[in-house]
C-alpha positions in Angstrom: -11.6 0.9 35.8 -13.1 -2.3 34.1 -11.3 -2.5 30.4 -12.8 -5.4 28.4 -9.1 -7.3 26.8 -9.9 -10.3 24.6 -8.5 -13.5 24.8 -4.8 -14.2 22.9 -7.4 -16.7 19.8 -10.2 -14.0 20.1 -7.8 -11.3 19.3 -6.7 -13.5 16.6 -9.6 -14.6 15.3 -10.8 -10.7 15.2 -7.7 -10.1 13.1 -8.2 -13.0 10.9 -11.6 -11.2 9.8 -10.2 -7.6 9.1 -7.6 -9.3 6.7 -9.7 -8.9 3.9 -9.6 -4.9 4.1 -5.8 -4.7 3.5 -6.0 -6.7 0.6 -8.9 -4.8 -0.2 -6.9 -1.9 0.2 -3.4 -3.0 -1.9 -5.8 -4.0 -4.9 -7.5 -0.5 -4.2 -4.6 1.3 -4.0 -2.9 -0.8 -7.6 -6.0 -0.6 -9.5 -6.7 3.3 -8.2 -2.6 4.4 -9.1 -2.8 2.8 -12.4 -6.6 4.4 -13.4 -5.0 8.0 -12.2 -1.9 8.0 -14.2 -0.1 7.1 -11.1 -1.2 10.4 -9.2 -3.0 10.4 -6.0 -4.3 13.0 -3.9 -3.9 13.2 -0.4 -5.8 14.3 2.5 -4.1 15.0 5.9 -2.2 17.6 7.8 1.8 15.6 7.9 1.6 14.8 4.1 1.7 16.5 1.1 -1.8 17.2 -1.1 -0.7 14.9 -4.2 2.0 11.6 -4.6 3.1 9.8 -7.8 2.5 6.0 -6.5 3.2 2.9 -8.8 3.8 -0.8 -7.4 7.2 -1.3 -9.2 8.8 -4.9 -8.9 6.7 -7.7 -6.8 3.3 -8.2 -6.5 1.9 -11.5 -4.6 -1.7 -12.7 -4.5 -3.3 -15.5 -2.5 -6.3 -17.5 -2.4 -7.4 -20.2 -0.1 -6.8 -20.7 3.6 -4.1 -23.1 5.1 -2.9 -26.0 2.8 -5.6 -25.1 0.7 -3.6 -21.5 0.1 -2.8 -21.0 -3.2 -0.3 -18.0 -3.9 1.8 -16.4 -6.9 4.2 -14.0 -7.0 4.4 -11.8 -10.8 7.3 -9.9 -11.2 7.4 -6.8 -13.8 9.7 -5.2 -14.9 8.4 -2.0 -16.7 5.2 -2.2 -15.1 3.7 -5.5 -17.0 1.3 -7.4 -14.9 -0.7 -9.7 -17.0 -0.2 -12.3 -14.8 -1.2 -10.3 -11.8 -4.4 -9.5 -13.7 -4.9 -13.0 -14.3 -4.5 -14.1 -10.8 -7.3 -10.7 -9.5 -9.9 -12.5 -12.4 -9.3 -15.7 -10.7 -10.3 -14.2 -7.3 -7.1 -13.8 -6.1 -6.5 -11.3 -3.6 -3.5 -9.0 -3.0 -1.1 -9.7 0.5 2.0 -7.9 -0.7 3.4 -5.5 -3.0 6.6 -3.0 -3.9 5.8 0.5 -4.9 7.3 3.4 -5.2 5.9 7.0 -3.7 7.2 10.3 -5.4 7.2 13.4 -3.9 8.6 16.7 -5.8 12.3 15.6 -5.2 11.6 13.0 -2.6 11.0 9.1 -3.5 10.1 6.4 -1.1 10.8 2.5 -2.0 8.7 0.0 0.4 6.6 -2.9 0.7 3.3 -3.1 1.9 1.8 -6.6 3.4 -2.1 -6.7 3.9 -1.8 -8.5 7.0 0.0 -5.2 9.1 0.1 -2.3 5.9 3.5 -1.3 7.9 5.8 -0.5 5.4 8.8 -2.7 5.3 11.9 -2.9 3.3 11.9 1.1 3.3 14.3 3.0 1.4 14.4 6.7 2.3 15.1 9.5 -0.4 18.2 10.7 -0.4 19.0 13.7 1.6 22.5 14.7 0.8 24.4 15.8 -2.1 27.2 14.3 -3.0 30.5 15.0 -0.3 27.9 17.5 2.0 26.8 14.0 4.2 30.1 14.1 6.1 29.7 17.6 7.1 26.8 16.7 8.8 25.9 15.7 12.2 25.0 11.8 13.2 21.8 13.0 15.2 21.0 15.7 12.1 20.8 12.6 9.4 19.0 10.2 11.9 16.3 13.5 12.7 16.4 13.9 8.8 15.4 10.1 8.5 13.4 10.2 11.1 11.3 13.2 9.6 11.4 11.1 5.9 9.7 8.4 8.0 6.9 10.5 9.7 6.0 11.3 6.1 5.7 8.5 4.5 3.5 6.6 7.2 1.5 10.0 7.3 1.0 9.1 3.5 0.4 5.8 3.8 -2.3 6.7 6.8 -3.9 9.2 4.4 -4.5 6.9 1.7 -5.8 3.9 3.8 -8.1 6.9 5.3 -9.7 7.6 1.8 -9.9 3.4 1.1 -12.0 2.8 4.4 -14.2 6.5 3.5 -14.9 5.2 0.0 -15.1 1.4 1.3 -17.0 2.1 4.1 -19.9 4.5 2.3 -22.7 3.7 0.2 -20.2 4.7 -3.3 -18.3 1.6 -2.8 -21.2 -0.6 -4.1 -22.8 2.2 -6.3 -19.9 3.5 -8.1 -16.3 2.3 -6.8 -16.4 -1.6 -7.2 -17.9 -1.0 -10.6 -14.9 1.0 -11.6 -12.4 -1.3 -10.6 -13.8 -4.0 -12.2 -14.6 -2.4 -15.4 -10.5 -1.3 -15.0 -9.8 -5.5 -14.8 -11.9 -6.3 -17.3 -10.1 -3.9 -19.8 -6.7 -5.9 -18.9 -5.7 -8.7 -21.0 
């Protein structure tokens, strides 16, 4: 079997050009949440068919390669992000941000980085009432968190999913891009 692998700065290099679709995709995903009210729909088999999804806390944006790299961080409590809306006008792009996902009962906390869109800094919903967690079993709450896990990347998966179909297709330029910018131009 001949498998083509790509040299350690080829593989890097290769990466280096893909980074603009997670930040692509973080804008996407802000710009998208705050349009709908906050509510997504899904598509996928391990995930639910609609989330509640607002960046919460932390947003950064970058421009700018190596020393050149400009980068700020807005913070918002209450969900103000002039400053974030700023820094998108001024070409900017999105490399990080905290949101929250809401499920029926179940809420997520994580961060999402453009560079790897794993979610980091997770915080699982609760699972267990108040006194019921020490009647339970160590490997039932870790199989409980594991399932919590399963979900939430299955929702994350879906969402990048429906970015790269909408990104990817000829609606992006026609219709998509248009909407998001009209969306920043309405933000002072």
């Amino acid at each position: 079997m001949n498998e083509t692998m790509l040299e350690p700065a080829a593989f890097l290099d290769l990466w280096q050009d893909k980074l603009f679709l997670g930040q692509e995709f973080l804008s996407w995903l802000w710009i998208t949440s705050e349009i709908n009210g906050n509510l997504l729909n899904l598509k996928g088999k391990d995930c639910p068919p609609a989330v509640e999804l607002w960046f919460e806390s932390r947003l950064t944006l970058e421009a700018g390669e190596g020393n050149d790299r400009k980068s700020v961080t807005c913070q918002a409590p209450g969900a103000e992000w002039a400053e974030a809306h700023t820094a998108l006008k001024r070409g900017k792009k999105m490399v990080k941000g905290r949101l929250k996902i809401r499920n029926e009962e179940k809420e997520w906390g994580l961060t999402l980085a453009a560079d790897t869109l794993t979610p980091q800094s997770v915080k699982l919903p609760r699972t267990f009432a108040a006194g019921e967690e020490e009647d339970d079993t160590e490997a039932g709450r870790f199989l409980e968190r594991a399932a919590l896990l399963k979900e939430l990347l299955a929702i994350v998966e879906s969402l990048f999913r429906q970015f790269l179909e909408v990104r990817l297709s000829p609606e992006w330029e026609r219709a998509e891009l248009p909407r998001l910018n009209r969306w920043l131009a309405d933000q002072k």
